[in-house]
N, C-alpha and C positions, 0 to 999 in steps of 0.2 A: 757817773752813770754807766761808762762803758765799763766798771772794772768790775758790776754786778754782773754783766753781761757775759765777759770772761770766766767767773767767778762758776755760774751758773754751766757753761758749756764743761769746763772743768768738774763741775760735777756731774755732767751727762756722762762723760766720757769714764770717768771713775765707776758710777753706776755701771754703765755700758759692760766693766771689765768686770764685774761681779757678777754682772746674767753669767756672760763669758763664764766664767767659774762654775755658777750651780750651772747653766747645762750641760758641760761637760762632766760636772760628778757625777746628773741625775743621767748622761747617755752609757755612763759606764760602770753601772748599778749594776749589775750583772757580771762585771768583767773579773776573772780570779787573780787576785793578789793587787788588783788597783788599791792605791792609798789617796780618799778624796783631799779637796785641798779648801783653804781660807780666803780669802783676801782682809786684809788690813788695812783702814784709811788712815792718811795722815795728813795734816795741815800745810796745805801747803805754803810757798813764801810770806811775810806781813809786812807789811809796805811800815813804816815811823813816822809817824804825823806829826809828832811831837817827843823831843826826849824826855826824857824825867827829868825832876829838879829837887830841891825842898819842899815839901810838900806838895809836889804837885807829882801825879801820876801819867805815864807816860800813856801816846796817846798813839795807837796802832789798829791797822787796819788789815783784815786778811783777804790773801788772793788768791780764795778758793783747796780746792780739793789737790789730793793725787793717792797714788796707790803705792802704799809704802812697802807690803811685802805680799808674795803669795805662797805661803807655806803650806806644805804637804802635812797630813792629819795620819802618823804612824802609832794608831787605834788597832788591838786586835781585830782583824774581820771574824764573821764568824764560820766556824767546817761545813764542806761539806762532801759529804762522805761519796765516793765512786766506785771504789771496791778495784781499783784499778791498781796493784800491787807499785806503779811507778808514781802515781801521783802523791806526791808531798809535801803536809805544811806544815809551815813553823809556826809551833805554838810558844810564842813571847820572843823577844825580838830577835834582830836579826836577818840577813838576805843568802839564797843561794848564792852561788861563785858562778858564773858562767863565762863562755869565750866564744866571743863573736868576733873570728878573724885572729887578730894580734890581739885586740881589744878583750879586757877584763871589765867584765861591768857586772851587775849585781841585782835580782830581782827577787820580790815575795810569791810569784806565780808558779808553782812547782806542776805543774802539768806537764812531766818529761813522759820518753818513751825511749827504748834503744833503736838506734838505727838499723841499716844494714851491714854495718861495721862492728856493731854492738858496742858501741858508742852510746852513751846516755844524755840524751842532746832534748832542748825546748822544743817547745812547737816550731819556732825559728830556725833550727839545727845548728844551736849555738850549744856548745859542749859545755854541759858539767863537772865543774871542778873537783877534785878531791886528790885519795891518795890509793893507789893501786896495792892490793895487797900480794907480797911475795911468793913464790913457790910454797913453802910450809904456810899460807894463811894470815900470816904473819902483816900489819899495815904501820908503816915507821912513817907518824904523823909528822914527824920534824923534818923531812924532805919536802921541797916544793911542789904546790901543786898543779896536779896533772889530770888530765882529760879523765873521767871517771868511766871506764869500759868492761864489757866482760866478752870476752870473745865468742863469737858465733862457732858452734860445736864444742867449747872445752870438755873435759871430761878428766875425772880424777882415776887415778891410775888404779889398777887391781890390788889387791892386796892377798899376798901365798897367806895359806892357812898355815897357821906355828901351833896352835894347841885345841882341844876336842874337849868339850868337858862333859862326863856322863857321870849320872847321879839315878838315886832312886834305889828301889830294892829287889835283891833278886833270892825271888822262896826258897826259903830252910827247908820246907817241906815238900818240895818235888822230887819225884826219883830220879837215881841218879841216870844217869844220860841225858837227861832232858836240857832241851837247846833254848836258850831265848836270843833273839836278833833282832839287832834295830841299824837305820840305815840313817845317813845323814849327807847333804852340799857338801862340799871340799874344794879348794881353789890350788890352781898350781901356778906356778911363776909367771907364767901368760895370759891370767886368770880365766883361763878354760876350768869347766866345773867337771868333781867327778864325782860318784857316789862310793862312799865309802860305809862298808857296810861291817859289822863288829858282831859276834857272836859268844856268847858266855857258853858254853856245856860242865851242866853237875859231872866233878866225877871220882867225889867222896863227901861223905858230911863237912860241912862248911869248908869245900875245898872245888873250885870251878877251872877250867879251860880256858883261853881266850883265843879266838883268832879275827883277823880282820884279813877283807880284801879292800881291792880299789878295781873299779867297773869292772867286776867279775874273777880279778889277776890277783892271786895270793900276796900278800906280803908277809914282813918278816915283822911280828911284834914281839916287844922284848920287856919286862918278862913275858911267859905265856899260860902264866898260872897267877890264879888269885887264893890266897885265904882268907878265913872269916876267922877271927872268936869266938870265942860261947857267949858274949855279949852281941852276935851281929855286928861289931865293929870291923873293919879289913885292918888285917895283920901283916899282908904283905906289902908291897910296893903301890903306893899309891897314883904313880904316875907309868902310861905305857907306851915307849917309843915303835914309831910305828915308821917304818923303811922299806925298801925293796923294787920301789915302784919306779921307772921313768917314764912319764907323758909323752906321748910325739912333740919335736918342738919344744921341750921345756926340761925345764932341769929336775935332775929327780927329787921325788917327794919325803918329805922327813920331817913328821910331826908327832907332837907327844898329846895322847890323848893323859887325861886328870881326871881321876877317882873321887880325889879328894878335894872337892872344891868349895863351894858354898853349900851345894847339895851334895855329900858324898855317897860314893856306891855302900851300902848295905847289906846287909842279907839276917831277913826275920819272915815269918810264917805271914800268910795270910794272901799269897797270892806275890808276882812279878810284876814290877811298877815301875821296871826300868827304863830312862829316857836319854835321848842325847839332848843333853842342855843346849848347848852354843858350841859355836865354831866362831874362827875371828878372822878367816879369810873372806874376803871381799871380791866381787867381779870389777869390772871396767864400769864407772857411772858416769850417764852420758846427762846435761844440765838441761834440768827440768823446769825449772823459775829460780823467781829471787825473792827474796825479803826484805826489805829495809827496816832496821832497827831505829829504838828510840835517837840513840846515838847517831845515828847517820851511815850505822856499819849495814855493806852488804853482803848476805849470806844466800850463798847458792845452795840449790836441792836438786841433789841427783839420783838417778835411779837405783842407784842403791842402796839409797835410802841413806846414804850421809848427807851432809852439809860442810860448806868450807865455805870461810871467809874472802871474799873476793873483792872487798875494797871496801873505801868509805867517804862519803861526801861531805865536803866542807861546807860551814858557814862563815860569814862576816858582819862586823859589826862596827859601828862608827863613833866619834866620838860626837858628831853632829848629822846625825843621818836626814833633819832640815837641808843641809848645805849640800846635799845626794842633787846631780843634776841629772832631770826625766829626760829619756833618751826615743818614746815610745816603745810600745810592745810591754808595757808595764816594766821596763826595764831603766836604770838609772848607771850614775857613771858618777864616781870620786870627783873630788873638786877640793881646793885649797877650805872651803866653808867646811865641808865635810870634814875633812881629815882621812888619814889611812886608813885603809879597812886594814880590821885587826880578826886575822882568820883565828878557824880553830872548828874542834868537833864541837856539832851541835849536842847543848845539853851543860857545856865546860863554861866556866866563869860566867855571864850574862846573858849568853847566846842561849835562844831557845831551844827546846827537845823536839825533833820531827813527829809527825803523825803519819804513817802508813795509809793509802789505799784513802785519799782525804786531799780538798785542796783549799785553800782559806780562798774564803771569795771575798767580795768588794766591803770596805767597812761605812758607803758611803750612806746616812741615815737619812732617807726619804723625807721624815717630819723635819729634818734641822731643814734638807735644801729648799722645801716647797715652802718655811716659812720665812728663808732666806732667799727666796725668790719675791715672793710680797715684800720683802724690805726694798731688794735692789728695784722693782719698780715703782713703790711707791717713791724712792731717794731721784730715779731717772722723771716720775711728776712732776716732783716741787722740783725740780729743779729747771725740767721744760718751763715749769710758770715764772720761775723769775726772768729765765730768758723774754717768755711773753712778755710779762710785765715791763721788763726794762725796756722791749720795744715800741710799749706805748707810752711812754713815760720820753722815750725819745723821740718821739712822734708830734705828743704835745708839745716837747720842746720847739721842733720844727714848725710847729703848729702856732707859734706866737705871733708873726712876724704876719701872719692874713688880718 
C-alpha cells in the first residue's frame, strides 16, 4: 500500500520538474541565443518478487518515477535582423568564444558591442575571442586566441602619390598656342594634400608643351614635350617625371605622371576631352565603422575610403554540445560530457557562417511547451490521485478494527 504511495509522490515530483522546464523555456521565449531544453522520464528502481525459473516469469514490481536527463534542444533559432553592424548570428552550428575573467566559456547570443577600450565584449563585458590582425592586415589563425579589439582612434597611414595617370584627347585642330589645363589632389609624405596642376600648349601640328606646377610653384617635368602621329597615336615618351618640389615638413615630391595607361593621351579633331584619371596617393584615414564578414573577418572603413583588415572572430564546436554545462547569461562552459571545444573560423569544417547586423533568437516553440505543459499537469493529477487513493485505501485499512 505504501509503495503506491511513494510511487505516486515520485511522480509529483518528476512532474513538478517538467512544469520546472516548460516555464523556464516559455519565460525565455524571447531571450537571443537561449537553447530550450527536455526532460526525460525514466523508471525508476523494481523491487523482484519473484525470480524467474523454467517456465515461470519473473515477477517485479516498480518504484515509481525519476528524471533521467534534462537535455538542451541545439535547434536553429530563427534571425532576427537589428541593423546593428555588431550583432552576430550563427547560422548552423556552433558558439562564440568568449572570456569572462580567466574563464573561456561559450555562447549562441551574439549581441556584442565595443567598449571603451574598443574591445568587443557581450552585453556582460566578457571579451570576444578571436585573432587580431597584423600591421599589413594580415590575421595568422594558427596563433592562440586573443581578446578581439579594434583600438579607439586607429587610423591608417597616408599614402605619398608615385604616379598621376591622364588620358583622353587633346584637338588636332586648335591653333597653335592654345592651352588646355586640368588640375588634380596630390599627397606628399605627410599626407598633406597639394594641387597639382598640368597644362598641354599647341606648339606645332601634332607637337604640344607640357608644364606642371604644385600649389602655384613651378616644377621641373621631364620630358616637356609631347608628340602625336598622323594616327593620333603619341610617339613620344609616354610617361612624365615630375620633380622640383619641397613641401614644408616633408620630403620632396617626385612622381611620374602616365600617358599611357588604360586610357591613353591622344590627339584627334573634334574638340579637348582631356582628364586626370587617378592619382594613387592617399590622405591619413581616420576609422569610420566596421563590417563583419561571413567568415568572421573584421574589415574597417576609413575616411578614405579604404578598408583594412583588423581581425577576425572565432568559433567553437563540440563533439557533444548536450554535455555544454549552462552557466546563465545564456552562456555555457566545457565539461568532461562535452568534450574540447575545437576552435576555428566560422564557416571552416562544421562551424557555421556568421550573419551581419542579426541575432538568432530563442528556438523555444510555444505549441511544443503549452502542449507540454498539459502533459506535465495532467501526469502531476493522476498522480496526486493515486496518492488520494492510497490514502483512502489506508484509511479503510485503519478503518477495520471499529
Amino acid at each position: 500500500m505504501m509503495r503506491s504511495m511513494f510511487s505516486g509522490v515520485a511522480g509529483l515530483r518528476s512532474h513538478q520538474t517538467m512544469m520546472d522546464v516548460v516555464g523556464n523555456n516559455i519565460a525565455n521565449v524571447n531571450t537571443a541565443g537561449y537553447k530550450a531544453s527536455e526532460v526525460t522520464f525514466q523508471e525508476a528502481l523494481t523491487q523482484v518478487l519473484r525470480g524467474p525459473a523454467a517456465g515461470i516469469n519473473p515477477l517485479q514490481l516498480g518504484l515509481g518515477v525519476k528524471v533521467a536527463a534534462i537535455d538542451p534542444i541545439f535547434t536553429q533559432g530563427a534571425s532576427q535582423v537589428t541593423g546593428r553592424a555588431t550583432d552576430l548570428a550563427i547560422q548552423g552550428d556552433g558558439f562564440f568564444v568568449v572570456q569572462h575573467g580567466t574563464a573561456q566559456i561559450y555562447t549562441r547570443a551574439g549581441a556584442f558591442s565595443f567598449d571603451n577600450g574598443g574591445s568587443l565584449v557581450t552585453s556582460d563585458g566578457s571579451k570576444v575571442m578571436g585573432w587580431v590582425a597584423d600591421a599589413t592586415g594580415k590575421v595568422d589563425t594558427n596563433t592562440a586566441l586573443a581578446p578581439v579589439s579594434v583600438p579607439t582612434g586607429q587610423v591608417l597611414p597616408s599614402k605619398t602619390t608615385s604616379t598621376v595617370e591622364i588620358g583622353g584627347n587633346l584637338a588636332a585642330d586648335v591653333a597653335v598656342g592654345t592651352t588646355v589645363n586640368k588640375s588634380i589632389s596630390v599627397y606628399d609624405s605627410i599626407g598633406k594634400v597639394h594641387t597639382l596642376a598640368v597644362a598641354f600648349t599647341k606648339t606645332a601640328d601634332n607637337a604640344w608643351s607640357a608644364a606642371a606646377t604644385l600649389d602655384g610653384s613651378a616644377t621641373t617635368l621631364t620630358p616637356a614635350s609631347l608628340t602625336f602621329g598622323t594616327n593620333g597615336l603619341l610617339t613620344s615618351a609616354g610617361t612624365l617625371a615630375v620633380s622640383g618640389f619641397t613641401p614644408p615638413g616633408a620630403d620632396p615630391m617626385a612622381f611620374n605622371v602616365s600617358l599611357a595607361g588604360a586610357t591613353p593621351l591622344v590627339q584627334y579633331g573634334g574638340g579637348s576631352t582631356i582628364q586626370i584619371i587617378s592619382q594613387d596617393g592617399m590622405p591619413i584615414g581616420n576609422l569610420q565603422g566596421v563590417k563583419v564578414s561571413d567568415d568572421g573577418t573584421i574589415t574597417g572603413q576609413f575616411s578614405n575610403g579604404l578598408t583594412s583588415v583588423l581581425g577576425q572572430i572565432a568559433t567553437a564546436t563540440f563533439a557533444n554540445p548536450a554535455g555544454l554545462v549552462r552557466i546563465g547569461n545564456s552562456e555555457f562552459t566545457s565539461s568532461v560530457g562535452s568534450g574540447l571545444a575545437l576552435t576555428g573560423t566560422p564557416g571552416s569544417g562544421n562551424r557555421g557562417a556568421l550573419s551581419a547586423g542579426a541575432l538568432e533568437m530563442s528556438n523555444v516553440d510555444l505549441a511544443q511547451e503549452f502542449t507540454n505543459m498539459i502533459i506535465a499537469q495532467r501526469g502531476f493529477q493522476a498522480n496526486s490521485r493515486v496518492i488520494t487513493v492510497s490514502d483512502e485505501m489506508l484509511n479503510d485499512l485503519v478503518s477495520l478494527k471499529r
